[in-house]
Structures are given as structure tokens and as C-alpha cells.
C-alpha positions in Angstrom: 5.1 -2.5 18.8 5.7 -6.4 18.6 3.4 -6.4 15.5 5.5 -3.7 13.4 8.6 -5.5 14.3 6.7 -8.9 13.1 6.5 -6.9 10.0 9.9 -6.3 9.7 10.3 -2.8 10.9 13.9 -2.4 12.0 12.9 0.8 14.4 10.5 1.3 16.5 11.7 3.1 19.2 10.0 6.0 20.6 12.2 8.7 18.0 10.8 7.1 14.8 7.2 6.0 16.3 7.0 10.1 16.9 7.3 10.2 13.1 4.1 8.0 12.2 2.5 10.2 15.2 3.5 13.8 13.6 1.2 11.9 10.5 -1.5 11.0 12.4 -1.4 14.7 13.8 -1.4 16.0 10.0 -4.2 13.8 9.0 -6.6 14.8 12.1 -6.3 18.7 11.2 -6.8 18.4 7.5 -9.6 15.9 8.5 -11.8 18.2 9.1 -11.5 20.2 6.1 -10.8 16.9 3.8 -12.8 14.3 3.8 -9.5 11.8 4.3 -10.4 9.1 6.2 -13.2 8.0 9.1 -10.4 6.4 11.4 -8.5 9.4 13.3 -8.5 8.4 16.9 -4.5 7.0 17.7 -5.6 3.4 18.0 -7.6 3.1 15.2 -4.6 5.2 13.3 -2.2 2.9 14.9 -3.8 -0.8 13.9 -6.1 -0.2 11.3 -4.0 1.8 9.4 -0.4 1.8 10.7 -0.1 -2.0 11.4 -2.5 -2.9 8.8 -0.6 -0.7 6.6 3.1 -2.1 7.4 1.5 -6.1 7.1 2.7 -6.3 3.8 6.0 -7.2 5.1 4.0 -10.3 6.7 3.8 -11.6 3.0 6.2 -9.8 1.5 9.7 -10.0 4.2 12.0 -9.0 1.2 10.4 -5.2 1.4 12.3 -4.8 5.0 15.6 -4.8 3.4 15.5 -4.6 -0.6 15.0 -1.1 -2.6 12.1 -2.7 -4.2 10.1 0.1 -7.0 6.3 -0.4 -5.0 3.5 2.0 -6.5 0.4 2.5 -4.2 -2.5 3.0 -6.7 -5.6 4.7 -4.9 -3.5 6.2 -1.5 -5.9 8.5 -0.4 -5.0 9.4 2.7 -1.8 7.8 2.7 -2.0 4.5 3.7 -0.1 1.9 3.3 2.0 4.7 1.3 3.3 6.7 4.0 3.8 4.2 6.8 6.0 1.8 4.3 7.9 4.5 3.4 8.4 4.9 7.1 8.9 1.8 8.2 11.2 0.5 5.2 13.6 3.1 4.2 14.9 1.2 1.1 11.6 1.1 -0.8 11.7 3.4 -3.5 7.8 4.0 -3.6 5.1 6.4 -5.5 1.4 7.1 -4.2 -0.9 7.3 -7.5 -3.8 9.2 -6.3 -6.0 11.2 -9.0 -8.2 13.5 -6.2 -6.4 16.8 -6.0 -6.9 17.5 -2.8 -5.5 14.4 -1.4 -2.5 13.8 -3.6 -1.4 17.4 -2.3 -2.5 16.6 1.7 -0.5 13.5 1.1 2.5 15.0 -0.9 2.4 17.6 1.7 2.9 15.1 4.5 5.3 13.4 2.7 7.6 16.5 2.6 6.8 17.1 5.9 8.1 14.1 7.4 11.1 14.0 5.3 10.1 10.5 3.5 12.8 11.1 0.7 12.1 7.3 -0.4 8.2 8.6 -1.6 7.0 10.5 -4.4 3.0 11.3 -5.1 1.5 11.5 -8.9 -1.2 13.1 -8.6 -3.3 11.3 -11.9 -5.1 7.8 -12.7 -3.3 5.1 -12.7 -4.4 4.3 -16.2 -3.1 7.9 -17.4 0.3 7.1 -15.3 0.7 3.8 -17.6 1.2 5.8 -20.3 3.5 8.5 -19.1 7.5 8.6 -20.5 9.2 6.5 -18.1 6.3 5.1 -15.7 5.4 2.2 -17.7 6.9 -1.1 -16.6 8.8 1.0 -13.8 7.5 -0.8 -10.8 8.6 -4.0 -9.0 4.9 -4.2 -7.5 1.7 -2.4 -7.3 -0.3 -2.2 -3.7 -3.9 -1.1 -3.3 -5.8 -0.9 -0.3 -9.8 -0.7 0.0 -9.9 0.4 -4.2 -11.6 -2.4 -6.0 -10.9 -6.1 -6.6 -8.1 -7.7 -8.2 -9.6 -7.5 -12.0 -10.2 -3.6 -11.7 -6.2 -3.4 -10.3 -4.9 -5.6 -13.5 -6.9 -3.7 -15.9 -5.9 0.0 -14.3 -2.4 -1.1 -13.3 -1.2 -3.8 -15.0 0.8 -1.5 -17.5 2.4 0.0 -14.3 4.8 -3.6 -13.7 8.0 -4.5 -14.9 8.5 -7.2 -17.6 9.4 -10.6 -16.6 8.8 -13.1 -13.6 7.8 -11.8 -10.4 6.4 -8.6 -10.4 3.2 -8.2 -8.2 0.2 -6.7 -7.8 -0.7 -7.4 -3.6 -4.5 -6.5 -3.1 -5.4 -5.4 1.1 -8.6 -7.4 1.6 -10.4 -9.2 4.8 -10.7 -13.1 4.6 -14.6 -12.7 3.6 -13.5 -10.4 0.6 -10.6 -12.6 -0.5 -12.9 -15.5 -0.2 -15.4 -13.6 -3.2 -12.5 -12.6 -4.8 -11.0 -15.6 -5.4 -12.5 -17.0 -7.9 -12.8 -14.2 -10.6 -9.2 -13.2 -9.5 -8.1 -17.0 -10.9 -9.8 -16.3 -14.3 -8.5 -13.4 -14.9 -5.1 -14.0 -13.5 -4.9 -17.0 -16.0 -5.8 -14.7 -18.6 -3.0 -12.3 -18.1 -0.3 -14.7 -17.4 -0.3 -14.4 -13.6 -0.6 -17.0 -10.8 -2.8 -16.4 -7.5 -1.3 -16.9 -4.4 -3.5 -15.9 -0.8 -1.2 -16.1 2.3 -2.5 -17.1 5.7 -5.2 -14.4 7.4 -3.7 -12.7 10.6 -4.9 -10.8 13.5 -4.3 -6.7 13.8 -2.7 -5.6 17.0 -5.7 -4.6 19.5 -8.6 -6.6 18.1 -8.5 -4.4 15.3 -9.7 -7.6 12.7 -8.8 -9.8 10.3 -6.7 -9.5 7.5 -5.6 -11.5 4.6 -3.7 -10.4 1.3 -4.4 -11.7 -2.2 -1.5 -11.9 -4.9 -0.8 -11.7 -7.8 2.2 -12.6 -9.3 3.5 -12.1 -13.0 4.3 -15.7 -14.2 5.7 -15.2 -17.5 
């Protein structure tokens, strides 16, 4: 668990890992009825999506302790939704996930686990932008294996706060980042936002590469 606790998870002793395990439990039984995810064994669960999941606190160390607005557009499954809400209790977080089936496997689980800090709207993230009270709601916007960094400002620009700071942090291998990049600039310079890509690290297990690309409102 040195990895998690790299990522700033203040607990991870064997109470609250049985938490993130009840999940993984969930997920395998409505796997095989909902096409969730391909990764269901526990150590694929537990570093390529747990660990990479909770890395965002690699990038991002103000999440451990800060009751930060986050929405996760595109959470499918649940992931990196339900293990931040886990592993940092003072997020105040909402999975955007327009397939019925999985915004109600995940809402279920949510419920479940008694992840008071999470919330699941079940719609686009487009159609979320203009709902009373959604638009410039969130601190930051996460997405994980949805689409590249123009397709997130065009669907979920709308979803950010006004003013300095608020992010939009993309899940992406160094080889996808490294693609990426360049279109992210132009369109980031477009929209008043600045491109940052932190250092690629190493998931627990041999479990790959991973590197996050940012982008930050400037203006």
C-alpha cells in the first residue's frame, strides 16, 4: 500500500482497504451481466484501477486534504470516482455518466459503501452544463480513458468554475500524452488555459506507465 499512501491516502489499513474490496466484489458480480470493465481480477482491480485511480493525488497533493468540488465526466464503472471518494473523504465529487445501466451500478455501489462525499448524474456532460446550478460548480473535471483533451474542453468546459485555477486533469499513458500534446496547446490557448504534463510514474506491480495532462484555467 506504499503507493496509495504516496498518493496521499491517509488510511490504508486493512478496515478501509476492505471497503475498495467490497467494490471490487460489486463490480465482479454485475460484470457479468454489465459490460463494466475487462479488468476484474484483485490485482488488476488494485493497480490498474485503484492505484491508477488514486494517482491524481501524485499531481494534485491538495485533493488529500481540501473539500475540492471534482466532477468525473465518463465514470463508467467507477473509476477514479469511487476510489477518490474513498481514499479522500473531503472531496465533494459527482460521476457524470450518461449509460443507464452504469450510472445506476455505480450509484448503487456508491450507496452501498456509504461514500456520502459522491453523487452520480446520470446524463451528458454537455446536457449537465446546462442544468440550474451545475454550471461553473466544479473546482476540476477528471476523465479517464474518454477522449483527448479538446473533446473534454468542448463537453466540459462549461462544468468549471470562473477564475484562475480550475482544472480539467486528463488519465493518459506517456505515448498518448506525447500525441496529445500538441493539439491540447492549441486549443488550450484558445480557451484561455495553460498546459501543464507532470512527470510519468510507475503503477504498483508492473502495472505500466502513467502520466497526466493538465489543464489549467488561466484567466
Amino acid at each position: 500500500m506504499e503507493f496509495l499512501a504516496r498518493c496521499g491516502v491517509g488510511d490504508t489499513r486493512d478496515a478501509a482497504l476492505a471497503t475498495m474490496e467490497g467494490f471490487r466484489e460489486r463490480l465482479a458480480a454485475a460484470n457479468r451481466e454489465t459490460n463494466l470493465t475487462r479488468l476484474v481480477t484483485p490485482e488488476d482491480f488494485w493497480t490498474k484501477h485503484v492505484a491508477d485511480s488514486l494517482a491524481l493525488g501524485l499531481v494534485k497533493p491538495e485533493i488529500a486534504d481540501s473539500a475540492l468540488s471534482l466532477a468525473d465526466v465518463g465514470c463508467g464503472g467507477g473509476f477514479p470516482l469511487v476510489p477518490l471518494a474513498w481514499g479522500f473523504p473531503a472531496l465533494k465529487l459527482s460521476g457524470i455518466e450518461s449509460r443507464p445501466r452504469k450510472a445506476a451500478f455505480v450509484e448503487g455501489a456508491v450507496a452501498a459503501l456509504g461514500l456520502a462525499n459522491c453523487r452520480v448524474i446520470a446524463r451528458q456532460a454537455r446536457e449537465v452544463c446546462g442544468l440550474p446550478g451545475w454550471a461553473g460548480y466544479f473546482d476540476g473535471v477528471v476523465a479517464r480513458a474518454v477522449g483527448d483533451a479538446e473533446w473534454l474542453l468542448s463537453e466540459a468546459r462549461g462544468l468549471l468554475r470562473p477564475g484562475r485555477g480550475a482544472f480539467l486533469a486528463l488519465y493518459k499513458t506517456p505515448a498518448s500524452v506525447s500525441d496529445e500534446l500538441p493539439a491540447a496547446r492549441r486549443v488550450a490557448a484558445r480557451s484561455g488555459f495553460a498546459v501543464s504534463v507532470p512527470a510519468a510514474f510507475d503503477l504498483p506491480l508492473g502495472a505500466g506507465r502513467r502520466q497526466f495532462l493538465i489543464l489549467t484555467r488561466s484567466a
